[in-house]
N, C-alpha and C positions, 0 to 999 in steps of 0.2 A: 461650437457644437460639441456635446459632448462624444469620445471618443468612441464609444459602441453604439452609437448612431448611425455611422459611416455603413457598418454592413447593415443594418437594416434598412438604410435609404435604398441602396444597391438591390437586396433582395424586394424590397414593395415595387421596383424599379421593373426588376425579373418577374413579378408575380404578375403584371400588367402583361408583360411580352406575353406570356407563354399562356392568361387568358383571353390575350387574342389570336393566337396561334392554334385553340383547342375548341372544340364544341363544348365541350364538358370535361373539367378538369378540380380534382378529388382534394380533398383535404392533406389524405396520408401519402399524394403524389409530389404535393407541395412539400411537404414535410420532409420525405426522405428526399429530396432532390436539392433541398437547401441545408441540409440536415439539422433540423431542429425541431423542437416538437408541435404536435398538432393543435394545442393548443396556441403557442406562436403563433400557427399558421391561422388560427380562429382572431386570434387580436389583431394581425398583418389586415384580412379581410374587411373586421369593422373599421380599418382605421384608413384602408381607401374608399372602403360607403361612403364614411364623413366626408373624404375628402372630394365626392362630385362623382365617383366614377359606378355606373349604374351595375352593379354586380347581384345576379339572379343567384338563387339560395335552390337546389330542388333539394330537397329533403332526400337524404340516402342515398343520393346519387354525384353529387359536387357543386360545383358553380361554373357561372357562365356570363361572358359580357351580354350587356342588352341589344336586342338584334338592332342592327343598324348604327350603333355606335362605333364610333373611330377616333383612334387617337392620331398625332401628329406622327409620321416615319417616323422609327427609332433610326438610329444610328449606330454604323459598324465600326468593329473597333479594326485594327490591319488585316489584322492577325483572321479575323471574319472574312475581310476584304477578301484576301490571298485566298481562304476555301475556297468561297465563293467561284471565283475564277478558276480555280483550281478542277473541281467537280462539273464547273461547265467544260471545260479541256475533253475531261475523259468523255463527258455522255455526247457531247461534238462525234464522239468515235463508236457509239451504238450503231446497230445496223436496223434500228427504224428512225425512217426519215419525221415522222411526224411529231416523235417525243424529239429530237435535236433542235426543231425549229421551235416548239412551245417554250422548251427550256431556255433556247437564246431570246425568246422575248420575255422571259421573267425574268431573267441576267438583266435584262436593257432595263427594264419598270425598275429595278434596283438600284440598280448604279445612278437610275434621276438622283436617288436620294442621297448618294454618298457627295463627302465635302470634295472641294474641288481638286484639293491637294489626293485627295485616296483618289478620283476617276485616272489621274496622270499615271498614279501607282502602277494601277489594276491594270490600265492600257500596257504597260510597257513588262508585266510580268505574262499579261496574256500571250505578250510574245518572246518571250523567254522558256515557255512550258511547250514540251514535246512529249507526246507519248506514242513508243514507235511498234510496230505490230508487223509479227513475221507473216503474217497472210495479208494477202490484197485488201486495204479497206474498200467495204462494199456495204452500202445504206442496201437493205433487198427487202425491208416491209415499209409500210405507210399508215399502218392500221392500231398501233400501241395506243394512242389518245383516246380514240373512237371506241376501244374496248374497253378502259379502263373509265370512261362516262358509262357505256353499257352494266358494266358493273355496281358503279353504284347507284343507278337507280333502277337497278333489276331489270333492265329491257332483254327481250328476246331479240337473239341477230341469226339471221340466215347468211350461211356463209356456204360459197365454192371454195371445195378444198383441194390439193392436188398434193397426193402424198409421195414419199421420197421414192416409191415404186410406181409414181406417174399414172396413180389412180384415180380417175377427179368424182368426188361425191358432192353431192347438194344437200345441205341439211340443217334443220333449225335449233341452235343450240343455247342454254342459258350459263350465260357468263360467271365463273368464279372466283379465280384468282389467277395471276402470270406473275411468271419469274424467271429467270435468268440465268442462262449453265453455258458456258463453254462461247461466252458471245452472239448466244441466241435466246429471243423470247419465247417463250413458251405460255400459249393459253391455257387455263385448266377450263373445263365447262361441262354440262351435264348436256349430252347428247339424246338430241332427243328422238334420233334415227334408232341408236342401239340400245337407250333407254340404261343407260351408266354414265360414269362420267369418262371424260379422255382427255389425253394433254396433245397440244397441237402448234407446231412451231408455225409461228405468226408469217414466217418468210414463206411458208408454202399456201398462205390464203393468197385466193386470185380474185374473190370480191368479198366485199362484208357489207351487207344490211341489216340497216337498224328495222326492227319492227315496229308494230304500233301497239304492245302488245308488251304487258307485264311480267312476271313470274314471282312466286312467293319465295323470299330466300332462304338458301340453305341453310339447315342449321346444325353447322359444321364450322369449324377453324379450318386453316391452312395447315395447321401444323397436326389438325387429326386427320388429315387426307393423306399428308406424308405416311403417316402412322399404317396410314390402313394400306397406301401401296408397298409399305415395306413391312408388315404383314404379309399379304398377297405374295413377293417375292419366294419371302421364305418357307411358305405354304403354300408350294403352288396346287 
């Protein structure tokens, strides 16, 4: 084989993973992530077409494996292995119970596929890993999974709230974005009692329903919502 073959095997290797890891994944994402150029990344592409694997072209927008096709497990290198385990440790220590339990069954669907020599590995470092916390651990929500399904496919959810001044409201709200400060979740959504949006820690909902019932999405980033609350701070 000739000797600059070796990384192109490697990267056509990477360009499979990571288009089946994407819905839609870019020419120039390929390119700077392998760092070489887009035309590369143009020859890379014809030369897995030839090779069998059914790769979708949109025009102006990037490529995409064909629905329903699957390749064989890839294979983790240790050094994967070790993350792996590693990031399941910490979210083990989230305080909602429903995202600890999906994640340990996507660790399990995983590790089917590692060699047998890695399952021995990963077992005996997952007990070797501690992460220790000055507060009590306390799982205190249920609901992370069910909101971030609501989210992407735009469902309306009625939720009882119970705020940290033991206020309990009923109100129907459309799902935006959550994220995480201080060991707690937090939902963003656009309320549609107070007709704005509000952030809401997920340990204070007492129920959550899915509706039957749609909403158009925002069109809005996360990172312009930050924008505008810190705005709003400094102009109040």
């Amino acid at each position: 084989m000739v000797e600059n073959e070796k990384p192109r095997l490697s990267r056509l290797t990477a360009i499979i993973t990571q288009l089946q890891s994407k819905r839609l994944i870019t020419a120039k994402y390929l390119a700077e992530k392998h760092s070489v150029s887009i035309r590369t990344i143009y020859r890379d592409i014809r030369t897995l077409e030839r090779s069998g694997i059914p790769i979708l072209t949109e025009e102006g927008k990037g490529y995409s494996l064909m629905e329903g096709y699957r390749l064989p497990p890839v294979f983790f290198t240790e050094e994967e292995a070790n993350a792996l385990i590693t990031a399941e440790q910490i979210i083990l220590k989230n305080k909602d119970l429903s995202f600890s339990e999906t994640y340990t069954n996507v660790v399990t669907k995983i590790k089917s596929v590692l060699k047998q020599t890695q399952k021995g590995k990963t077992d005996l470092l997952a007990g070797r890993i501690h992460f220790r916390e000055n507060d009590t651990f306390n799982q205190s929500s249920n609901y992370l999974m069910e909101i971030q399904l609501a989210i992407t496919n735009f469902q309306l959810l009625n939720m009882e709230y119970k705020s940290l001044e033991h206020n309990t409201t009923i109100r129907d709200i459309e799902p935006f974005a959550v994220y995480n400060t201080n060991g707690n979740w937090l939902l963003i959504a656009f309320c549609l009692l107070r007709q704005e949006f509000r952030a809401f820690r997920i340990d204070l909902i007492q129920k959550l329903t899915p509706l039957d019932r749609v909403f158009d999405p925002h069109n809005m980033t996360l990172e312009q919502y930050f924008e505008i609350c810190k705005e709003k701070t400094q102009h109040p």
